[in-house]
N, C-alpha and C positions, 0 to 999 in steps of 0.2 A: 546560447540564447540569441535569437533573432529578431530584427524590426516584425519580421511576417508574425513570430512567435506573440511578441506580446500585446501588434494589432488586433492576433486574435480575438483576445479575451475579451468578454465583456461584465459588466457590472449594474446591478439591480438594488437599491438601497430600500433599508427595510423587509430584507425578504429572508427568510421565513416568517422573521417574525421585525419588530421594529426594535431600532438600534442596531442589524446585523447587515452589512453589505457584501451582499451573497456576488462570488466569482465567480461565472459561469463560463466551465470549461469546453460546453457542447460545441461550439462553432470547431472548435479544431476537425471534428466530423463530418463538417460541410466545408473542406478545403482538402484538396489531397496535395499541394505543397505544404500546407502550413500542418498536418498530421503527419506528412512523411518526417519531416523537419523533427517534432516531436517526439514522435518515436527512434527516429535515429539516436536525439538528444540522452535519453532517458535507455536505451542501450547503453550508449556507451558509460553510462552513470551505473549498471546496474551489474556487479559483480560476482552476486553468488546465484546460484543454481534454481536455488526455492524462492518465488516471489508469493508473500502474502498482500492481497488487493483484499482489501476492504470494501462492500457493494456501496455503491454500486457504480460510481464513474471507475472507480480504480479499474475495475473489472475492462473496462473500455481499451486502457493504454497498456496494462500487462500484456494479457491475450497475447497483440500482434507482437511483444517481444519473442513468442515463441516461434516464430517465423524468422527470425533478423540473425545472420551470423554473430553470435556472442555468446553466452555462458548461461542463458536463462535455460531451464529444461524444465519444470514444473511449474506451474499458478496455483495458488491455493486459495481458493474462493472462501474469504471471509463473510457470511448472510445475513440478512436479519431473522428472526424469528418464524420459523416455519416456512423456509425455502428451500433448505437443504434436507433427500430423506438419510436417512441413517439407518445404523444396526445396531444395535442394544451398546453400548460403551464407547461408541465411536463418537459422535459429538460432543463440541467442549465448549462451553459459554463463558464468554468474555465481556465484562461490564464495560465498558467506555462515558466517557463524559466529553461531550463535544462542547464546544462556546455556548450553544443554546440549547443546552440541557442534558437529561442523560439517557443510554440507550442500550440494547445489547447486541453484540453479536456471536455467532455461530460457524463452530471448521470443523473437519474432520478427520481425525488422525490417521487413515487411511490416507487423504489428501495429501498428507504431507511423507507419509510413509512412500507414497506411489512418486516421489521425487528422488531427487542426487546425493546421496551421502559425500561428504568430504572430509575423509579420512575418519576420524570418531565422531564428527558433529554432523548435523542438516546444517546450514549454512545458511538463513534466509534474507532479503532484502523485502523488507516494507513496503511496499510503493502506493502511493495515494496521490488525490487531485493538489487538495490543497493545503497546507500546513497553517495553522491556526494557534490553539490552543495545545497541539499536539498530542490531547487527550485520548484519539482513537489510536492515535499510533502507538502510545504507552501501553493503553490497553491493550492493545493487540502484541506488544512486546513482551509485558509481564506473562501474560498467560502462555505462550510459546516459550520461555526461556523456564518456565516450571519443566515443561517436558522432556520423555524419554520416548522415543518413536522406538520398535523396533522393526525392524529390516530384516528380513530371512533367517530369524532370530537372534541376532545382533542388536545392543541393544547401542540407539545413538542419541546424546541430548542434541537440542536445539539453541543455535547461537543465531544471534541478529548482527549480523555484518553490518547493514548500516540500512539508510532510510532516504529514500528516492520521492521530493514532490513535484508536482509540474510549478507550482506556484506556490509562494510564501509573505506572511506575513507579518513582516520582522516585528514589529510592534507592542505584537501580542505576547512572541515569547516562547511562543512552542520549542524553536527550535534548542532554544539553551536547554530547557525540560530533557528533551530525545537526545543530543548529546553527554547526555550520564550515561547513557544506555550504548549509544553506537552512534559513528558519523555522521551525520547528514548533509545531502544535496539537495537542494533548491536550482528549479530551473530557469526560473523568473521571480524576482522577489517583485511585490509590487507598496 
């Protein structure tokens, strides 16, 4: 973590709704040191092959890991409701509970199929904006560690390596939650 890193950030109170002070990660996108920085950051943090990004900032910092000398080789676009098309048995729905309220999302087991096996398991990392309540990260854990992807008829479960945020917020708790499940990194706690 960096002075540039966490000048970045900025904060909005009240926002979505009231009581909630929303961390807005978009400025790293209008900085190409303070984005390089970041993504460097969150490479070197991210050790298995499959990343699941939850939409839609996650979707932002994953991406460019597929570019970055390191170990990532697939994204796996976590959606909301009616973004991703699919074929009959392919999409899997995942309930989530965020700080302010509850919500769903949507993968696709080709998605994750179309990634890196490591040895019997897919092997994924998590990656998200910001750690909170750690509720979507859960969600998105439980439902992936149900599964059996197969691979060229091979069949492989799914393990979560561990969980990659840009920012965190100790307070809440999240992170003790996501730690029953797999490791977790924080890039900035604030």
């Amino acid at each position: 973590m960096t002075l540039t890193m966490i000048e970045t950030l900025k904060f909005y109170k009240n926002f979505p709704k009231e009581g909630i002070n929303f961390i807005d990660i978009i400025p790293f996108l209008q900085s190409r040191k303070a984005f390089s920085e970041v993504i460097a950051a969150l490479n070197k943090a991210t050790t298995a092959p499959n990343v699941a990004a939850p939409e839609a900032r996650a979707f932002l910092f994953a991406a460019p890991l597929l570019t970055e000398a390191g170990v990532v080789e697939n994204v796996i676009p976590m959606r909301k409701s009616g973004k991703l098309p699919f074929n009959e048995g392919d999409l899997i729905e995942v309930k989530i509970e965020k700080e302010y309220g509850f919500d769903r999302l949507f993968y696709r087991l080709s998605d994750i199929a179309a990634g890196v096996p490591t040895g019997d398991t897919f092997e994924v990392t998590i990656l998200d904006d910001v750690l909170a309540t750690g509720g979507t990260a859960e969600g998105v854990a439980r439902s992936l560690e149900q599964l059996t992807i197969y691979k060229e008829g091979k069949p492989y479960k799914v393990r979560i390596k561990e969980f990659v945020f840009l920012v965190g917020i100790p307070e809440i708790g999240g992170r003790e939650r996501l730690e029953k499940i797999a490791p977790v990194t924080v890039l900035m706690n604030i």
